[in-house]
C-alpha positions as CSV (number, residue, x, y, z in Angstrom):
1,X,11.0,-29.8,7.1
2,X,9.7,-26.2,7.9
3,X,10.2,-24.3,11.3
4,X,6.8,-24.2,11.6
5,X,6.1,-26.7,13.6
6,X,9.4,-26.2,16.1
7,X,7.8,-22.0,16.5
8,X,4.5,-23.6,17.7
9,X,6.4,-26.0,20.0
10,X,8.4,-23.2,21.4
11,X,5.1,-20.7,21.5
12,X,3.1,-23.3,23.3
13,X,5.7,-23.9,25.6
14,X,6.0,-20.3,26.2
15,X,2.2,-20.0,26.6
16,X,2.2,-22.8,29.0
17,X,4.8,-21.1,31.6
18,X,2.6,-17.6,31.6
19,X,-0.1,-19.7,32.0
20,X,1.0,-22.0,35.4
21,X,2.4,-18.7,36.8
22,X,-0.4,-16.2,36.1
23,X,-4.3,-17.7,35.6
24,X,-5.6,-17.4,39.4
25,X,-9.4,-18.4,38.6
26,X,-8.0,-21.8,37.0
27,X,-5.4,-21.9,40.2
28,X,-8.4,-21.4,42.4
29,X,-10.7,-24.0,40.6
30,X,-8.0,-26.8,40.8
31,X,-6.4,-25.7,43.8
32,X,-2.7,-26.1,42.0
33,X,-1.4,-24.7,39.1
34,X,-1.9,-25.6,35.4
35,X,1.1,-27.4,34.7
36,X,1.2,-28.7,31.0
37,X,5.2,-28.4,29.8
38,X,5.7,-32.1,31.3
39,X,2.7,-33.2,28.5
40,X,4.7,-30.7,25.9
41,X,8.0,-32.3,26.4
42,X,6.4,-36.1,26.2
43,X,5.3,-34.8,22.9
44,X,9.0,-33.2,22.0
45,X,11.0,-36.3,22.6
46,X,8.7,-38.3,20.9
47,X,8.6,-36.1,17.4
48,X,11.9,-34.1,17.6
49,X,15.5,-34.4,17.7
50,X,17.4,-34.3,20.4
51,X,18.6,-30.8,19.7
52,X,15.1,-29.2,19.6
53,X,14.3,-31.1,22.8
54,X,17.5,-29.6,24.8
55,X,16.6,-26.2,23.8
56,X,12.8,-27.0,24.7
57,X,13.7,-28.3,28.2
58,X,16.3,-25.1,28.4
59,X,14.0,-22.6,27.4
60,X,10.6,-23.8,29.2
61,X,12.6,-24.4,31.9
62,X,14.1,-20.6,32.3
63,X,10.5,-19.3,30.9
64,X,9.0,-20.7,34.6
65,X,11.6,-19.8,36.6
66,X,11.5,-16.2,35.4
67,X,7.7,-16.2,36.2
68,X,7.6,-18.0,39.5
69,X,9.4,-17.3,43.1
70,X,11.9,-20.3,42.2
71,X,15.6,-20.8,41.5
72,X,16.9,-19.4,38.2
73,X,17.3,-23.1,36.4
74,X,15.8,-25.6,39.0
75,X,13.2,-26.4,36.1
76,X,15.2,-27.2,33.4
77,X,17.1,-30.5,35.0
78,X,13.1,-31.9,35.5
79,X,12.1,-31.1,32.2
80,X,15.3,-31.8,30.2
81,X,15.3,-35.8,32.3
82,X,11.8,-36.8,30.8
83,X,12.6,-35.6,27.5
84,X,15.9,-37.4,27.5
85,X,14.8,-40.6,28.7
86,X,11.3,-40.4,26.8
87,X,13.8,-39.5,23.5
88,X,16.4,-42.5,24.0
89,X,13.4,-45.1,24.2
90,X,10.8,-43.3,21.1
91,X,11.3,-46.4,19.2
92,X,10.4,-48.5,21.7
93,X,7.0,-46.5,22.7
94,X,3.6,-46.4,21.2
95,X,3.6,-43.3,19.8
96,X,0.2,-43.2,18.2
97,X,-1.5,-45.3,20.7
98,X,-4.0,-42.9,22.9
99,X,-3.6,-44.8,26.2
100,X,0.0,-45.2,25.5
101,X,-0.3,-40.9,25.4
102,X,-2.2,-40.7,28.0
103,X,-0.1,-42.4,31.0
104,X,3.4,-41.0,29.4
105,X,1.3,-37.4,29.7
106,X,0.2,-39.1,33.2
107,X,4.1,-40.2,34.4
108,X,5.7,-37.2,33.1
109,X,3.4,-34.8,35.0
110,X,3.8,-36.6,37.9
111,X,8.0,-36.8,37.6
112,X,8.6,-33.2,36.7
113,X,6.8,-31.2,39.9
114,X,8.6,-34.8,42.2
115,X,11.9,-34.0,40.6
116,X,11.8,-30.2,40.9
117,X,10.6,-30.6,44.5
118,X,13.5,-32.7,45.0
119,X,16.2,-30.6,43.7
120,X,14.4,-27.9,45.9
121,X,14.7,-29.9,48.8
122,X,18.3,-30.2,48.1
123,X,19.1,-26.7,48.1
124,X,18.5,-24.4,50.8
125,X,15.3,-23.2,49.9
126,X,12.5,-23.6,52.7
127,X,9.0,-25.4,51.5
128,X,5.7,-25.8,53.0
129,X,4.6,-28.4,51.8
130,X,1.8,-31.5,53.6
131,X,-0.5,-33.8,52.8
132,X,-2.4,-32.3,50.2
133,X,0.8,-32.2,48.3
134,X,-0.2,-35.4,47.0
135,X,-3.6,-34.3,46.1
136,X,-2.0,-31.3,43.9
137,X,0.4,-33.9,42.9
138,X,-2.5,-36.3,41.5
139,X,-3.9,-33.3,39.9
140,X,-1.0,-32.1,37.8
141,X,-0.7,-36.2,36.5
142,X,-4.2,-36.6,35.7
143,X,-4.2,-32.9,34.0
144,X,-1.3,-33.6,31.8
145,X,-2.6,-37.4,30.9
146,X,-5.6,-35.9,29.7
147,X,-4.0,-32.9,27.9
148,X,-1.1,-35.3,26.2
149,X,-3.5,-36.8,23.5
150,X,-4.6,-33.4,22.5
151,X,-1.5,-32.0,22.1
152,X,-0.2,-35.1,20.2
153,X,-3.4,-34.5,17.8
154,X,-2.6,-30.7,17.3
155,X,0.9,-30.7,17.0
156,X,0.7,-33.5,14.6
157,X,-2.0,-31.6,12.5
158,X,0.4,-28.7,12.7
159,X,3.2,-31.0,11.5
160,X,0.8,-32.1,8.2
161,X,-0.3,-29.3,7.6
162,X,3.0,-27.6,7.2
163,X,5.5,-30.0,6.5
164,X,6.3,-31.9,3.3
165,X,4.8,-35.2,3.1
166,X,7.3,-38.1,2.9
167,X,8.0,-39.5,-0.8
168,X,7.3,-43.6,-0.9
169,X,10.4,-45.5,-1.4
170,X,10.5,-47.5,-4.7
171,X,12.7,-50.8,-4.6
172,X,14.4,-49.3,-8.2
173,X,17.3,-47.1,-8.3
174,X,16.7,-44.1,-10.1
175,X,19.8,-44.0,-12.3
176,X,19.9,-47.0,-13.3
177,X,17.5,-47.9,-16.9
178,X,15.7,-51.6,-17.1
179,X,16.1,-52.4,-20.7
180,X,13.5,-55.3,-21.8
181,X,13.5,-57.6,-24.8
182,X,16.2,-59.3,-26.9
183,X,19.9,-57.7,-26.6
């Protein structure tokens, strides 16, 4: 396996914080802001280890907060839960399934922005926050449902592209020599 694939994951996810914290003509359009690390981490638990996800969730996480007017930290706890719980259950989901993509992109945008809200609550940090929370709330979900498939297609040409292909198990063990006809 190459690093490839792990650099893009970690560019992406770096991309992704600038861009929630700093496009204002997208934030104006949508009325919230462009949330896609919850699609990026459904991704992560689903196609990496749990080592690369940790330092993901760690390093997305910290990459936000340094941007936004938040707690140092408060977004790694979110981000770090979905990949954990999305990685202890991969062989249990349909990975490759686009509707299966699609509402995991769809829960996970919807937990992360809850969660943090939640741990914000918690601490003594003052929100304004009403009814049209749930609008913004609805948006970030639908956004990162839609954006989940596509980043499971990119990532995964990414991943072909630069990665060895798999070699096809054979039934025969290699050192050992079938001899055929009379002894």
């Amino acid at each position: 396996m190459t690093w490839i694939p792990t650099l893009a994951l970690f560019l992406v996810a770096w991309l992704a914080a600038f861009a929630q914290t700093q496009f204002r003509p997208v934030v104006s359009i949508l009325e919230t802001p462009v949330g896609l690390l919850p699609a990026l981490m459904v991704y992560a638990s689903l196609s990496f280890d749990l080592v690369t996800v940790t330092c993901l969730a760690a390093f997305a996480g910290l990459s936000l907060d340094a941007l936004s007017s938040g707690p140092t930290g408060v977004s790694i706890v979110p981000l770090f839960a979905v990949g954990f719980v999305l990685h202890l259950r991969r062989h249990l989901i349909l990975r490759d399934q686009t509707y299966a993509q699609f509402w995991l992109g769809l829960s996970a945008g919807l937990a992360v922005p809850f969660t943090t809200l939640l741990l914000l609550e918690l601490g003594s940090t003052r929100l304004i926050h009403g009814p049209f929370f749930v609008i913004q709330l609805g948006v970030l979900g639908l956004l990162n449902g839609v954006v989940c498939p596509a980043m499971f297609r990119g990532f995964d040409a990414i991943r072909r592209a630069f990665d060895y292909p798999a070699l096809p198990e054979t039934p025969f063990r290699p050192d050992r020599e079938i001899k055929r006809g009379r002894l």
